[in-house]
C-alpha positions in Angstrom: 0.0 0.0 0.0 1.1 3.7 -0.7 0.5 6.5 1.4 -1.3 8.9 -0.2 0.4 12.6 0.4 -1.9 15.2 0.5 -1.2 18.5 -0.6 -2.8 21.5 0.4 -3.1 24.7 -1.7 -1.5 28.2 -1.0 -5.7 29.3 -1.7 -6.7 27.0 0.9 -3.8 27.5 3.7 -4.8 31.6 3.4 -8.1 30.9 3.7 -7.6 28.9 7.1 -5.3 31.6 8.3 -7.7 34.5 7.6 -10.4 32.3 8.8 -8.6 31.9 12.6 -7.2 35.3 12.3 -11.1 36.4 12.4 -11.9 34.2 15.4 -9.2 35.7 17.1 -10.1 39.2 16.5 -13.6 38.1 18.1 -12.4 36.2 20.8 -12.9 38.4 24.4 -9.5 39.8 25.9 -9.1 37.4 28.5 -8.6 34.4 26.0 -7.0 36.2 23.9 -4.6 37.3 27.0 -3.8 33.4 28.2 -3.1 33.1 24.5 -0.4 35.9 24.5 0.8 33.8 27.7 1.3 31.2 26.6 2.9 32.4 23.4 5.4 34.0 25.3 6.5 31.1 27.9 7.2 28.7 25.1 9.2 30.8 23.0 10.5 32.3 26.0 14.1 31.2 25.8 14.8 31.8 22.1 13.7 35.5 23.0 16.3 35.3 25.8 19.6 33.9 23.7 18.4 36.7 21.4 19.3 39.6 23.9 22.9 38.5 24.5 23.4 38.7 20.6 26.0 42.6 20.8 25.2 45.1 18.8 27.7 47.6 17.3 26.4 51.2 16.4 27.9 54.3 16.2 29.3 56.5 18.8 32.3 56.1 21.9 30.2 53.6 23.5 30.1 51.1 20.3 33.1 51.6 19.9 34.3 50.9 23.3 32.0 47.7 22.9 33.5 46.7 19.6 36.7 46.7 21.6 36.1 44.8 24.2 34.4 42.4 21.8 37.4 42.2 20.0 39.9 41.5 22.6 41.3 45.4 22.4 42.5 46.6 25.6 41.2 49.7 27.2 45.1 51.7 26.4 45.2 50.2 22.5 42.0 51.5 22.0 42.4 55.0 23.4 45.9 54.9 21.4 44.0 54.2 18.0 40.7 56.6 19.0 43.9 59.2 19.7 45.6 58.5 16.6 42.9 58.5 14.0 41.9 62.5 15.6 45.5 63.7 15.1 45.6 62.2 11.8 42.1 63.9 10.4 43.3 67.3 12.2 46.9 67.2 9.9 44.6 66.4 6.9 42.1 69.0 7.7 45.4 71.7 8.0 47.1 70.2 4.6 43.5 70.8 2.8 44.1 74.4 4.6 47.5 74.5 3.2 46.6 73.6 -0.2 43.6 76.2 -0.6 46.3 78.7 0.4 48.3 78.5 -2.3 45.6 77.5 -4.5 44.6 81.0 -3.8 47.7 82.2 -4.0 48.6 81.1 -7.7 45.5 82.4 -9.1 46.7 85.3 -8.8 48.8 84.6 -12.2 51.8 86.8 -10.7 53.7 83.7 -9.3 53.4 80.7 -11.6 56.8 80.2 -12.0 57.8 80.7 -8.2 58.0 78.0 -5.3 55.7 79.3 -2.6 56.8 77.9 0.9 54.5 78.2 3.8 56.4 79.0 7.3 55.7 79.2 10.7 56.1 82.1 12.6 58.3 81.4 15.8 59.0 85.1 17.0 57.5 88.4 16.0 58.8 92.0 16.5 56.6 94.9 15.3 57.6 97.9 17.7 60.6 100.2 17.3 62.8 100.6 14.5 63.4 97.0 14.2 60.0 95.2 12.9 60.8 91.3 11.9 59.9 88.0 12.0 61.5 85.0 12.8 60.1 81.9 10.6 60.6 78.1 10.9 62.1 77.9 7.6 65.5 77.9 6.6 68.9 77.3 4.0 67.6 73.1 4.2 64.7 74.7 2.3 66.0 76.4 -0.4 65.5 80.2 1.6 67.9 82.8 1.1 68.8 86.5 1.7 66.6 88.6 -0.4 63.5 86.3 -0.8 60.0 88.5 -0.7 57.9 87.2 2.4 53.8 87.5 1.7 50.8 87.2 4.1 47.4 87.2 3.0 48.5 87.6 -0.6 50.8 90.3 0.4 54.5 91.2 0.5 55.1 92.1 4.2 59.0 91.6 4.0 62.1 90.2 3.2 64.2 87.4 3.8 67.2 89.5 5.9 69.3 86.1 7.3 69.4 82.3 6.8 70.4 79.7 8.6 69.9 76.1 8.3 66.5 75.6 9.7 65.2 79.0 10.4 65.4 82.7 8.7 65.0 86.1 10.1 62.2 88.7 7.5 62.7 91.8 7.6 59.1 93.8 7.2 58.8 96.7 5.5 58.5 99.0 8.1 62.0 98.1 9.1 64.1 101.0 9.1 67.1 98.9 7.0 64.2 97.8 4.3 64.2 100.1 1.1 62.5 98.2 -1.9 61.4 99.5 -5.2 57.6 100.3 -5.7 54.7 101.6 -7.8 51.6 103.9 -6.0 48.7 103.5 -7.5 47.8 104.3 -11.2 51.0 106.1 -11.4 53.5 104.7 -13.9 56.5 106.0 -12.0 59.0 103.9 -9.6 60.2 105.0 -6.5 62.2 103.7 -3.2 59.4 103.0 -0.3 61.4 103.0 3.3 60.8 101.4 6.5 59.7 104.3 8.9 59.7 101.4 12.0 56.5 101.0 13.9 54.6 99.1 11.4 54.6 102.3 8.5 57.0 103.0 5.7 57.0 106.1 3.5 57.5 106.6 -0.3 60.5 108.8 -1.3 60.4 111.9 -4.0 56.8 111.2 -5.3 56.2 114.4 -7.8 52.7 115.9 -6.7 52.0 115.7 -10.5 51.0 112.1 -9.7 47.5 112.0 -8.1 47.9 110.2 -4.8 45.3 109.4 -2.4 44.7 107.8 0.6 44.0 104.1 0.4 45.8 103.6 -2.7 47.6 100.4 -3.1 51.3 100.2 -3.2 52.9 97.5 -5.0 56.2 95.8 -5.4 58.2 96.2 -8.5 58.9 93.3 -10.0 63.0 91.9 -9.3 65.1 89.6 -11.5 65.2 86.3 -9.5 62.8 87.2 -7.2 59.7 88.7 -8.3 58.0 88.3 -12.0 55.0 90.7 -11.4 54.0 93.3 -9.2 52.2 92.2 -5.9 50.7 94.4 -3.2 53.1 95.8 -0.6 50.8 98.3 1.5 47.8 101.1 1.2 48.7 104.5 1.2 47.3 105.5 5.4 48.1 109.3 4.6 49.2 111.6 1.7 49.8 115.8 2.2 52.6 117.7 0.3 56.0 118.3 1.5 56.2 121.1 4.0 59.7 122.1 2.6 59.1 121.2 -1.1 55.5 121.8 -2.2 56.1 119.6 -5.7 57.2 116.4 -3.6 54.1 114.4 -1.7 55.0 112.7 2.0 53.2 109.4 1.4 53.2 107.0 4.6 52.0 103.4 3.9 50.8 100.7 6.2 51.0 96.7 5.6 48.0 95.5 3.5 47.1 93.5 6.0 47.0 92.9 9.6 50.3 91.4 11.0 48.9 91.1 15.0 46.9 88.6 13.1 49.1 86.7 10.8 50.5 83.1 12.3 51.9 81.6 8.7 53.6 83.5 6.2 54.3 82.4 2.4 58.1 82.7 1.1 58.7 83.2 -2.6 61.7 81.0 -4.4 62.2 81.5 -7.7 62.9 78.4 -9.4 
């Protein structure tokens, strides 16, 4: 004799579950409540084993979790958590780096130059002695004579290398004389440190119009500059007491050196 299998169809099993599903719904509460009893004590301790199963989210807590679960000791872990911070700062101040002299070249006047970035260690800016010294040096490729920029620009010039550091100059130093251009005017002259952050522009003819806020720029040098870059705004302009023709031009940095922390030196390659 055979066994006769019998099969029942998908159309008949959802018809018997929709069928008890409406008894339940009509049954009262407190059948309905032994049933959710009962339901729970058999499958009780699967629910339990269930529970010890770890999760790993997000957050210092997962991840101190995630450690222990791994066998990581309390010291690896705070080595790694400390490490991966103090990599992602360095990467978030290279980005920094990068978008500075990305900025920097689009200004089209130094395409052809190496632009280091320096730290400042020291900073003088009273008296008759304004200068800076920088973290950057004769290992890097400085030397004497090198314009210094911050915030796009000149503030000095490279005055003394050694092998890992360099003294700058600024502009308001009274041993700093460069050559510059004020203004629209087409006309060169020799702009002096004056010492306490100003510098003045020598034997400007009062046929030049001059006003206050005018940029000053530095004239391009062989070897060290290709183009003219700003070098300071003109902070007052009246004629010469003792020659009427000549105007006394003082000039302040173009921007704020109590504020600057990293400065940009220009090598020419």
């Amino acid at each position: 004799m055979f066994d006769k299998k019998r099969r029942i169809s998908d159309r008949s099993l959802f018809l018997g579950l929709m069928c008890a599903a409406v008894v339940l719904f009509f049954l009262p509460s407190s059948i309905t409540g032994r049933l959710q009893f009962c339901f729970a004590g058999f499958f009780r301790h699967p629910l339990m084993m269930s529970r010890n199963i770890p999760f790993f989210g997000s957050g210092p807590q997962a991840a101190e979790a995630a450690a222990e679960q791994s066998g990581v000791c309390e010291q690896e872990f705070v080595e790694m958590r400390n490490y991966l911070e103090n990599v992602t700062r360095q990467l978030a101040q290279e980005k920094q780096k990068v978008r500075k002299l990305a900025g920097i070249r689009d200004r089209g006047s130094l395409e052809a130059a190496s632009l280091l970035i320096g730290n400042i260690i020291t900073a003088s800016l009273e008296g008759n002695k304004n200068e800076l010294v920088i973290d950057r040096g004769r290992n890097d490729g400085l030397r004497q004579g090198q314009y210094v920029l911050a915030d796009h620009s000149i503030i000095g010039i490279v005055e003394q290398v050694r092998a890992n550091t360099a003294r700058v100059a600024l502009l308001s130093d009274t041993d700093v004389n460069i050559s510059v251009t004020v203004g629209q005017a087409d006309a060169e002259r020799v702009m002096r440190g004056m010492g306490g952050g100003k510098s003045s522009v020598l034997l400007m003819s009062t046929k030049y119009e001059v006003e206050q806020g005018d940029p000053v720029f530095a004239s391009p040098r062989a070897g060290y500059l290709e183009a003219p870059v700003i070098a300071g705004l003109v902070s007052s302009v009246a004629r010469n007491a003792d020659n009427p023709l000549i105007w006394d031009i003082e000039v302040e940095p173009a921007c704020s050196l109590a504020d600057v922390s990293t400065v940009v030196v220009v090598v020419m390659e």
